[in-house]
BALOBA-1460 file (C-alpha; in Angstrom, 3 decimals):
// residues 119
<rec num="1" residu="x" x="-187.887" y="-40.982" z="30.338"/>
<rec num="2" residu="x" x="-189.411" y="-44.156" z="32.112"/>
<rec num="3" residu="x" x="-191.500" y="-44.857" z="29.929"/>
<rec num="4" residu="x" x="-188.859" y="-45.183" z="27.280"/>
<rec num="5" residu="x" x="-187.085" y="-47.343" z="29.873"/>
<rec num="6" residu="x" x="-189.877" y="-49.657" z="30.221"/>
<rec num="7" residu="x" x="-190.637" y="-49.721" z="26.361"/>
<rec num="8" residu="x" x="-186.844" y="-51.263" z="26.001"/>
<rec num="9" residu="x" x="-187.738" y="-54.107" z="27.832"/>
<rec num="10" residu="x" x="-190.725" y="-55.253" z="25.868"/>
<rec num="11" residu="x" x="-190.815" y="-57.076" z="22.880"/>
<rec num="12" residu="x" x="-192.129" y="-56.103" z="19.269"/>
<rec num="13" residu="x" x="-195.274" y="-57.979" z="19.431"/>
<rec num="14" residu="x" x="-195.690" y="-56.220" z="22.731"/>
<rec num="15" residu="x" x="-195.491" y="-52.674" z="21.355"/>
<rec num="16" residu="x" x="-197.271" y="-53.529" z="18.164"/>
<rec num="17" residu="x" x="-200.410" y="-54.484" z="20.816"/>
<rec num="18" residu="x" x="-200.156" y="-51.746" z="22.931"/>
<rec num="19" residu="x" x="-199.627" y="-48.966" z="20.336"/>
<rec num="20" residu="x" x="-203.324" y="-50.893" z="18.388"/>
<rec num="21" residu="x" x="-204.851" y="-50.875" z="21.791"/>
<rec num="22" residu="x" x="-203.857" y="-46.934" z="22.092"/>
<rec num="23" residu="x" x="-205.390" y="-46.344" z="18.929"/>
<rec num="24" residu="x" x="-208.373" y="-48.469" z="19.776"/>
<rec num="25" residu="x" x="-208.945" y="-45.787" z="22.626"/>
<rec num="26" residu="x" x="-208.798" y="-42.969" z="20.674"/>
<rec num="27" residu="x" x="-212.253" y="-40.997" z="20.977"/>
<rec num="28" residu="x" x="-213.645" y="-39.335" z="18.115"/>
<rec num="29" residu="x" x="-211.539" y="-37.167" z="16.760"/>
<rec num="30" residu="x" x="-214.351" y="-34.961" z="15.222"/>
<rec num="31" residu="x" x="-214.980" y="-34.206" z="19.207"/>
<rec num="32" residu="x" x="-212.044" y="-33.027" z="20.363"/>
<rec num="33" residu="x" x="-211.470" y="-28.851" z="21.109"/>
<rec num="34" residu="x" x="-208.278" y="-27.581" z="22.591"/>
<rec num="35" residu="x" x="-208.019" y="-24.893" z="24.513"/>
<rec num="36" residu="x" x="-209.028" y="-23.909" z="28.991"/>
<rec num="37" residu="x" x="-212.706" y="-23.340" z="30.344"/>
<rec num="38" residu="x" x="-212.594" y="-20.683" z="33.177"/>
<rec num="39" residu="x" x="-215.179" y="-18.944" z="35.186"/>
<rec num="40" residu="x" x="-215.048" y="-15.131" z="34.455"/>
<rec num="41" residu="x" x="-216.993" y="-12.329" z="35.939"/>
<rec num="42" residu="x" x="-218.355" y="-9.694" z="33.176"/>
<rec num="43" residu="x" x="-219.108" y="-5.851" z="32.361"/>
<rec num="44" residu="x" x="-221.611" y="-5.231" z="29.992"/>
<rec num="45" residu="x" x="-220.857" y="-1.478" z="29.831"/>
<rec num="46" residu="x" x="-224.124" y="-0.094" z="29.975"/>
<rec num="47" residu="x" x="-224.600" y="2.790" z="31.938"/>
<rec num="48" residu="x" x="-226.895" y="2.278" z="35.120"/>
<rec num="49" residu="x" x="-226.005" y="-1.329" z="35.417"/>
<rec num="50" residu="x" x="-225.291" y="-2.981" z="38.263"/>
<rec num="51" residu="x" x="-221.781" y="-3.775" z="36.705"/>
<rec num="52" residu="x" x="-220.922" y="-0.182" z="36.432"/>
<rec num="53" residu="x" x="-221.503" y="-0.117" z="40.290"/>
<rec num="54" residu="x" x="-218.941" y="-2.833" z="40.899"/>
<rec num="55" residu="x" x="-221.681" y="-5.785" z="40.374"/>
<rec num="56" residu="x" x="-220.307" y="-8.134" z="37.700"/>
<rec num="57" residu="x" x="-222.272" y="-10.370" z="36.243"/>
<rec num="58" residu="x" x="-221.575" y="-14.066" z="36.175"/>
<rec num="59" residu="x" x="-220.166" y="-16.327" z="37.172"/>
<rec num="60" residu="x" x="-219.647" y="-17.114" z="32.856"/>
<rec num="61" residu="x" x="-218.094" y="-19.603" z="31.473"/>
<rec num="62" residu="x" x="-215.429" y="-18.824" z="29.028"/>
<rec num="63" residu="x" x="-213.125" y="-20.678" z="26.575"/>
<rec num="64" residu="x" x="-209.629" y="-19.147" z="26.142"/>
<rec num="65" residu="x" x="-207.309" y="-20.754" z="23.275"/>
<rec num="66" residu="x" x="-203.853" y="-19.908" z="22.913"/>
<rec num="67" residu="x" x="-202.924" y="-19.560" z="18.921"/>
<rec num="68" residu="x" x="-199.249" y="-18.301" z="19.556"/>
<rec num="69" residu="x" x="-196.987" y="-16.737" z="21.816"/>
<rec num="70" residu="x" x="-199.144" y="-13.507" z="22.930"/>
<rec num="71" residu="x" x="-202.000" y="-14.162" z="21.216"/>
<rec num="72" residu="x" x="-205.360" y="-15.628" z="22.608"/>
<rec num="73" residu="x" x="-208.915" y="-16.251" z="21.784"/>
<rec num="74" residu="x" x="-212.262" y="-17.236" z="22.888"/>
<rec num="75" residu="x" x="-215.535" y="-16.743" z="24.078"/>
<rec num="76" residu="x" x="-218.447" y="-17.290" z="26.232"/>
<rec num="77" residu="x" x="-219.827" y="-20.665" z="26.681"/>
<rec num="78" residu="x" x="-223.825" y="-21.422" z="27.142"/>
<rec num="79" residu="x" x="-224.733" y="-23.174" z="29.684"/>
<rec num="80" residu="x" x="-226.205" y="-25.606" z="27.384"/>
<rec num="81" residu="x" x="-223.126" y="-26.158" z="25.429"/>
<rec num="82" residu="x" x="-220.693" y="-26.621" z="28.962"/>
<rec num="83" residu="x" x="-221.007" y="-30.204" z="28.902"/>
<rec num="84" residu="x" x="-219.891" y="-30.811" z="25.578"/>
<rec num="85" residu="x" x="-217.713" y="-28.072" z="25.740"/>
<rec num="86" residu="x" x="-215.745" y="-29.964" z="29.068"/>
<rec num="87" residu="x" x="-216.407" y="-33.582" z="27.448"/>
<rec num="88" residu="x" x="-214.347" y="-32.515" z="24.245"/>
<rec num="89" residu="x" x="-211.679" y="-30.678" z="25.733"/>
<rec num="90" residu="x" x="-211.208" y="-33.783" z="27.615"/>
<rec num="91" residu="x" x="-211.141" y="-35.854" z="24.200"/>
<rec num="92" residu="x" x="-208.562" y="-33.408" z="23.359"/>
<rec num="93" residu="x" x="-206.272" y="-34.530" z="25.930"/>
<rec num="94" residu="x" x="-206.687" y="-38.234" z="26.002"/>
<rec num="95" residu="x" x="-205.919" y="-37.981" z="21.791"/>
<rec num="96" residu="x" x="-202.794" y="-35.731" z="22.847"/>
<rec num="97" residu="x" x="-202.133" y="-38.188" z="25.272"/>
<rec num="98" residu="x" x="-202.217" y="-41.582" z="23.165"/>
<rec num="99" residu="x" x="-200.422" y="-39.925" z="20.435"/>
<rec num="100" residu="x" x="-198.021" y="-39.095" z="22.324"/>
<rec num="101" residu="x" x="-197.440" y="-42.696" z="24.030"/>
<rec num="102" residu="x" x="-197.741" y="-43.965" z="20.477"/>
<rec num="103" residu="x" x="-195.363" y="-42.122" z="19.178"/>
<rec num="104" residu="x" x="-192.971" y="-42.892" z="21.544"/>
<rec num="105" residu="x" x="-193.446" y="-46.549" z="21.024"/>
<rec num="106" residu="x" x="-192.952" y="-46.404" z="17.333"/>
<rec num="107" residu="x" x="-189.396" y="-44.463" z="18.098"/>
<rec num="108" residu="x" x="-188.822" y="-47.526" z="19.819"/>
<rec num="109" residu="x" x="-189.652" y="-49.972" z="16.668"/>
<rec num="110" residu="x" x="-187.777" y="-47.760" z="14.618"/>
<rec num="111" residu="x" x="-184.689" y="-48.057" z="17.033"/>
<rec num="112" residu="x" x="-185.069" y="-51.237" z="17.166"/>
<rec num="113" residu="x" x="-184.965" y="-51.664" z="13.003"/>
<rec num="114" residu="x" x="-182.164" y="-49.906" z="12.913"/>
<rec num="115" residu="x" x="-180.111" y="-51.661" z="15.193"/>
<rec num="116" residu="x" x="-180.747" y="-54.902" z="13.356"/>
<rec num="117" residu="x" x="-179.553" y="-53.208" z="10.319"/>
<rec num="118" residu="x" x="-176.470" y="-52.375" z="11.521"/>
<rec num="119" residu="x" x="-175.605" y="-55.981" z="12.522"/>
């Protein structure tokens, strides 16, 4: 809500600028993955294994998505993929992030148009 407040207060030109420099920011979209990284311990089932004793193995990385209320997905991550893995989740979030502040700025221009229609 304050950042609707402070959006009132500049002008067009402003938000025209700031929404471009948003969009400027954007990293490649192409490299963006939503969804949580989290350490899991692991049974591999196999009888005689440590695992079966109460040794898991791991620490594993894992990527959980949500698709939908109840539902989940994911799997293990390599250790040579965790870097890209973390680096485009974090994409993920800056482009949910700008769009967001970008749309909120062009709810402004369009508030704005329609007020000058009405007068």
């Amino acid at each position: 809500m304050t950042e609707r407040r402070g959006l009132t207060r500049l002008a067009a030109l402003a938000l025209q600028q700031r929404r471009q420099g948003l969009a400027r920011q954007l990293p490649p979209v192409g490299e963006t993955l939503r969804g949580s990284l989290m350490e899991r311990y692991m049974v591999c089932g196999k009888p005689g294994c440590k695992c079966s004793r109460g040794e898991r193995h791991g620490p594993v990385c894992y990527l959980s998505v949500t698709l939908g209320p109840g539902r989940t997905t994911g799997g293990l991550v390599a250790d040579e993929q965790l870097q890209r893995v973390r680096r485009w989740i974090a994409n993920y979030q800056q482009v949910k992030d700008h769009l967001e502040k970008i749309s909120e700025i062009n709810r402004e221009l369009l508030r704005r148009e329609r007020q000058k229609t009405k007068r």
